[in-house]
C-alpha positions as CSV (number, residue, x, y, z in Angstrom):
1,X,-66.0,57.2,-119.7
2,X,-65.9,53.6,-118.4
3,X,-62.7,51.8,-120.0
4,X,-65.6,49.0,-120.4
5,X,-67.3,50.8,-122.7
6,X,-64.5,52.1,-124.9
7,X,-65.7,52.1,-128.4
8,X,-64.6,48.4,-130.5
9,X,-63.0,49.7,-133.8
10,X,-62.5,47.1,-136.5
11,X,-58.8,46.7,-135.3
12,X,-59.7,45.8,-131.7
13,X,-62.2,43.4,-132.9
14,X,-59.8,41.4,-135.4
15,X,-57.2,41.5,-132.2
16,X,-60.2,39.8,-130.4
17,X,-60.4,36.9,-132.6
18,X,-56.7,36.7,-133.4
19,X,-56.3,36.2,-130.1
20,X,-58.6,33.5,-129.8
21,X,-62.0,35.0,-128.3
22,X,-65.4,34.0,-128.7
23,X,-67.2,36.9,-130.6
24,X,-70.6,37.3,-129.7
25,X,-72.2,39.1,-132.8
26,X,-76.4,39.6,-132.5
27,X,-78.8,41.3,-134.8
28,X,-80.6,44.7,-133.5
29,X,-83.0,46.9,-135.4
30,X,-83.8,49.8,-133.5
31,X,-82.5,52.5,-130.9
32,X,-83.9,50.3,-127.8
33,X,-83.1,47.3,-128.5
34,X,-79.6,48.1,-130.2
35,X,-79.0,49.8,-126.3
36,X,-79.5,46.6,-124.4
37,X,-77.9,44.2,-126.6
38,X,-74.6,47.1,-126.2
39,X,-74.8,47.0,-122.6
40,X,-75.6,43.8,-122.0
41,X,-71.6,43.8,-123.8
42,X,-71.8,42.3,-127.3
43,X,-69.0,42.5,-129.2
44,X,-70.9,43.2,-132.8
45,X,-74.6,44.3,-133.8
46,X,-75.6,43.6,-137.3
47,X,-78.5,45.5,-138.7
48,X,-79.8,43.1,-140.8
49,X,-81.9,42.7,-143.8
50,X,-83.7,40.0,-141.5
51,X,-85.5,43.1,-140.6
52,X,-87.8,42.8,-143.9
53,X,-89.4,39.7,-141.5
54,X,-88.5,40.4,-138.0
55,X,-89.7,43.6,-138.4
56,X,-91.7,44.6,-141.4
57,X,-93.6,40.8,-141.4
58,X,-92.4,39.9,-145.0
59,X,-91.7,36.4,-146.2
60,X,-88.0,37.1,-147.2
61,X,-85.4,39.5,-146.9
62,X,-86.1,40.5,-150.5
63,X,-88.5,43.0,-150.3
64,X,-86.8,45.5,-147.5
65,X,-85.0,48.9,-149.3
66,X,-81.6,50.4,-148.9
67,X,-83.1,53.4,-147.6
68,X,-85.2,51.1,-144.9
69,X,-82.0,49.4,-144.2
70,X,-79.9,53.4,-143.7
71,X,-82.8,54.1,-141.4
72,X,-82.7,51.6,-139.0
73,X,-78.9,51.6,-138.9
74,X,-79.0,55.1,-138.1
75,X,-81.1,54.2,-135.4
76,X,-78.8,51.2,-133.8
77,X,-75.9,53.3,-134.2
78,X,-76.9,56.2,-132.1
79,X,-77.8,53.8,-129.1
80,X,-74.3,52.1,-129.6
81,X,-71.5,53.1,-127.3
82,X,-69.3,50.0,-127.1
83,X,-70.4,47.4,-130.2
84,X,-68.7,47.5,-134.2
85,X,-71.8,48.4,-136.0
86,X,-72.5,46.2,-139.5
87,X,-75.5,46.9,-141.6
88,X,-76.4,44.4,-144.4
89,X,-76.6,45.8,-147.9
90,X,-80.0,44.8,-149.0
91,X,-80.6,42.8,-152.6
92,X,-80.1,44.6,-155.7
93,X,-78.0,47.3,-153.7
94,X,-74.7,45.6,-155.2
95,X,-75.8,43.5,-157.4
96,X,-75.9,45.6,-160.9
97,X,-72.3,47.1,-160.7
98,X,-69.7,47.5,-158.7
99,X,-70.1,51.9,-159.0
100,X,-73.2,51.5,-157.9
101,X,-72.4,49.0,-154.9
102,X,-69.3,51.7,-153.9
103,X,-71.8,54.2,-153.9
104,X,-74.5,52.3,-152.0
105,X,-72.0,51.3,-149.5
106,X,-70.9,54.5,-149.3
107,X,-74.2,55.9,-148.3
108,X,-74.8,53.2,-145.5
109,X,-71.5,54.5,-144.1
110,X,-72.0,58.3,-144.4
111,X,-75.8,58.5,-143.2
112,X,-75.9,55.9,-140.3
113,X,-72.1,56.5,-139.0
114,X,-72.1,52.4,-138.9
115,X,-68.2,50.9,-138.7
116,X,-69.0,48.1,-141.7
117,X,-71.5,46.9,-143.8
118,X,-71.8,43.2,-144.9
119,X,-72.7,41.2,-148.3
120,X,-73.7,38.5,-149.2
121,X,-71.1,35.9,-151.6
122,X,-67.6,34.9,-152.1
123,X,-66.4,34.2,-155.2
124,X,-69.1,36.2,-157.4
125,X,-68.7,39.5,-155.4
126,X,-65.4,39.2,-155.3
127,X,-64.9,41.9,-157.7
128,X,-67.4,44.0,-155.5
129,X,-66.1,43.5,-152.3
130,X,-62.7,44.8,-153.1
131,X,-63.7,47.8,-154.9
132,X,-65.4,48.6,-151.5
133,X,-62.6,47.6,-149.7
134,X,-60.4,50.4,-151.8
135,X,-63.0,52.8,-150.9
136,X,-61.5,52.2,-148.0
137,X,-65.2,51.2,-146.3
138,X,-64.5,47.7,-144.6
139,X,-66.6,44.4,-145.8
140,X,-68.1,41.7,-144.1
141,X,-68.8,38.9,-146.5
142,X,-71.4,36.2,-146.0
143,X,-70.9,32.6,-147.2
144,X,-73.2,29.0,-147.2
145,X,-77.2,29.2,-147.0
146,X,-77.7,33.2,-148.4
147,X,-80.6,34.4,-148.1
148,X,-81.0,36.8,-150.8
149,X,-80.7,33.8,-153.2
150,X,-83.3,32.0,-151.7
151,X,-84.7,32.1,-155.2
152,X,-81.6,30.3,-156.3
153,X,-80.5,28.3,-153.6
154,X,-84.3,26.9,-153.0
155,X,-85.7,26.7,-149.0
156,X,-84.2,29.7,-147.1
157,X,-83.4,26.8,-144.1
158,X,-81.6,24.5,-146.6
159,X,-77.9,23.4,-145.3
160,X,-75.1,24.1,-147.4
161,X,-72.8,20.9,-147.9
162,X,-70.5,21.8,-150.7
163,X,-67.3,22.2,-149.0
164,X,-65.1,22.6,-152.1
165,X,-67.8,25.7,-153.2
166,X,-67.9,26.9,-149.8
167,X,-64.5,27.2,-149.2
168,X,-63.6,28.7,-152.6
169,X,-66.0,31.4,-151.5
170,X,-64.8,32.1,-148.3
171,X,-61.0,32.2,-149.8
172,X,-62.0,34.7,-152.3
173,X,-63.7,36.8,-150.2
174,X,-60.6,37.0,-147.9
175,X,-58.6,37.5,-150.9
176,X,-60.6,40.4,-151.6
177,X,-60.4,42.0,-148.4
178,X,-63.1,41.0,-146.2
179,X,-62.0,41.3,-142.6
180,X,-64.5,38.6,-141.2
181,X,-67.2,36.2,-143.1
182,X,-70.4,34.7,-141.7
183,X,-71.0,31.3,-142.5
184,X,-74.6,30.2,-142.3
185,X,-76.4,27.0,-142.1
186,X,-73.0,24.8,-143.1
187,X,-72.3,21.8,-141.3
188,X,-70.2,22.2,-138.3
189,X,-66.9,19.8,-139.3
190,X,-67.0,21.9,-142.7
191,X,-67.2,25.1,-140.7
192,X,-64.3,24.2,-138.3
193,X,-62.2,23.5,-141.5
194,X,-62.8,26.4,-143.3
195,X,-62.1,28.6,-139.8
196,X,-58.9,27.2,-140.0
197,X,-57.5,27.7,-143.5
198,X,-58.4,31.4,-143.4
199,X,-56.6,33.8,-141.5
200,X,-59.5,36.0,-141.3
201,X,-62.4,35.5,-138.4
202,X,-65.7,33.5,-139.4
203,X,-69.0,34.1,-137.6
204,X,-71.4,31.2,-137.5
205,X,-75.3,31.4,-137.6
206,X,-76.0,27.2,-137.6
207,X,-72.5,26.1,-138.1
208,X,-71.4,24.9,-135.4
209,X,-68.9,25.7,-132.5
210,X,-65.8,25.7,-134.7
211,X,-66.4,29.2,-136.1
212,X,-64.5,32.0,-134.6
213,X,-67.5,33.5,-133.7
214,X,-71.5,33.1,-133.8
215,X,-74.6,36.0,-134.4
216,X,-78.3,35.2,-133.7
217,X,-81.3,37.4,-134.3
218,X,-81.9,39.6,-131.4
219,X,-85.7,38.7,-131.8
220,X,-85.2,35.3,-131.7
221,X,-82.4,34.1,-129.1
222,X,-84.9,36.3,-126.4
223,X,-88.3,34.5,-127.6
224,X,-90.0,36.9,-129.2
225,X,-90.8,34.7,-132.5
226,X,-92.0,31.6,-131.0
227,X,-92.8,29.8,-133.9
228,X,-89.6,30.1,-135.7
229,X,-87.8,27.2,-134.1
230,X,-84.9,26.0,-136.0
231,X,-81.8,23.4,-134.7
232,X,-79.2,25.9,-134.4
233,X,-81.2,28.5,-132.3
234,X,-81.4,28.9,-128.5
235,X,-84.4,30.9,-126.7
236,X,-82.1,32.4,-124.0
237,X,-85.5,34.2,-122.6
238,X,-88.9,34.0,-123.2
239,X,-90.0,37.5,-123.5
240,X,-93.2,37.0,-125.7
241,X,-94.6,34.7,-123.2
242,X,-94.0,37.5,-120.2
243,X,-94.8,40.6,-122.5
244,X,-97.9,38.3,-123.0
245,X,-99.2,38.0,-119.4
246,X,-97.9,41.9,-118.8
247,X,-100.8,43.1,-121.0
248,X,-103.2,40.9,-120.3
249,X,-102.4,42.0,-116.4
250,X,-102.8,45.6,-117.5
251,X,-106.3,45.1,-119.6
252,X,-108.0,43.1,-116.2
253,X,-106.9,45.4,-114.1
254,X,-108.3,48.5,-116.3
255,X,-111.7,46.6,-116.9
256,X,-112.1,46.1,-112.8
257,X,-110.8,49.6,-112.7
258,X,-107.2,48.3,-110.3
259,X,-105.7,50.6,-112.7
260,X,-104.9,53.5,-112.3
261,X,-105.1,53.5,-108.4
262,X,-104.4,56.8,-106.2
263,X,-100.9,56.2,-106.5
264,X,-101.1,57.1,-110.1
265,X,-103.5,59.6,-110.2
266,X,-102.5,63.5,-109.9
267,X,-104.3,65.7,-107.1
């Protein structure tokens, strides 16, 4: 095997940020896409719960099922040679107890052979996240705009400015265990600030450069969901556009009957 594509273990990828590396962290849903975003040599794929809108056209991440969630991660993981694999534990998976949250967790480890799976909250899971921990299954916690409390927290695009809250939460969740937090939609100097008082890595998703790390939805960094254009993201392609023009090449071509030609025909 290419040393370049030696498996990241959760060890590797703290030395990473201990050592003061950029991790590059994206979200991936399925068995092709979870391949290119490995070789194209990202240190992290998440299988989000953004996948109840990527993917399953919802209006939140509410709706999508821990079994939805076990499927697609199995997916990712098969195509994943190289990346530490994280699958979001959906809403109401850890929620009601922490038993039940060990044994959901458990099951996203066991039936997708991912390396992590993340939650969202700080100081309220707390409790949760080190009982997971102890079941020796490690934790990624999520801090700032969440969006499983959208029904809480208001707008799912709403900035999160209460440093003293935010920090509390990122603190307990390292206390508890968590080997890395994502911070999302916090303001860039509070960011920086909290990166530096933990001893833990932070990921940012719209929080600036401080954080020791950043993840962006596969989907949307390569333009394939045009119309969700918010300040922190970056089209780093425009694949919609060029998947676009492909078909519409491929329907002319098959109503003036270009396609197939002789070269794609059997004799």
């Amino acid at each position: 095997m290419n040393p370049s594509r030696n498996k990241i273990s959760l060890p590797r990828f703290l030395a990473s940020a201990a050592a003061g590396r950029r991790l590059a962290m994206v979200t991936a849903y399925d068995h092709m896409w979870a391949g290119i975003m490995d070789e194209a040599g990202v240190d992290s794929i998440l299988v989000g719960d953004s996948l109840s809108m990527v993917v399953q056209g919802r209006s939140s991440t509410l709706p999508v099922t821990l079994d939805e969630m076990i499927y697609h991660g199995e997916m990712v993981v098969r195509a994943v040679q190289r990346a530490l694999v994280v699958v979001d534990m959906p809403f109401m998976s850890y929620q009601v107890s922490t038993t039940e949250a060990v044994r959901n967790a458990g099951r996203i480890i066991k039936e997708t052979g991912a390396d992590a799976i993340k939650l969202e909250g700080g100081s309220i899971q707390a409790e949760t996240i080190r009982a997971i921990m102890q079941a020796d299954i490690p934790v990624m916690a999520h801090v700032g705009m969440r969006p499983q409390a959208v029904r809480q927290l208001g707008s799912m695009g709403k900035v999160q400015r209460d440093e003293q809250q935010l920090l509390a939460d990122a603190t307990a969740a390292e206390e508890a265990g968590a080997f890395a937090i994502v911070l999302e939609l916090v303001p860039a100097d509070i960011a920086s600030r909290i990166t530096a008082a933990l001893s833990i890595p932070t990921i940012g998703i719209g929080a600036g450069p401080g954080c020791s790390g950043q993840v962006l939805v596969g989907p949307d960094m390569l333009g394939l969901t045009p119309d969700f254009k918010p300040k922190f993201l970056k089209h780093f392609a425009e694949l919609r556009k060029s998947a676009v023009s492909a078909v519409q090449q491929y329907v002319a071509e098959v109503s003036e009957g270009q396609f197939p030609g002789p070269e794609h025909s059997h004799t």
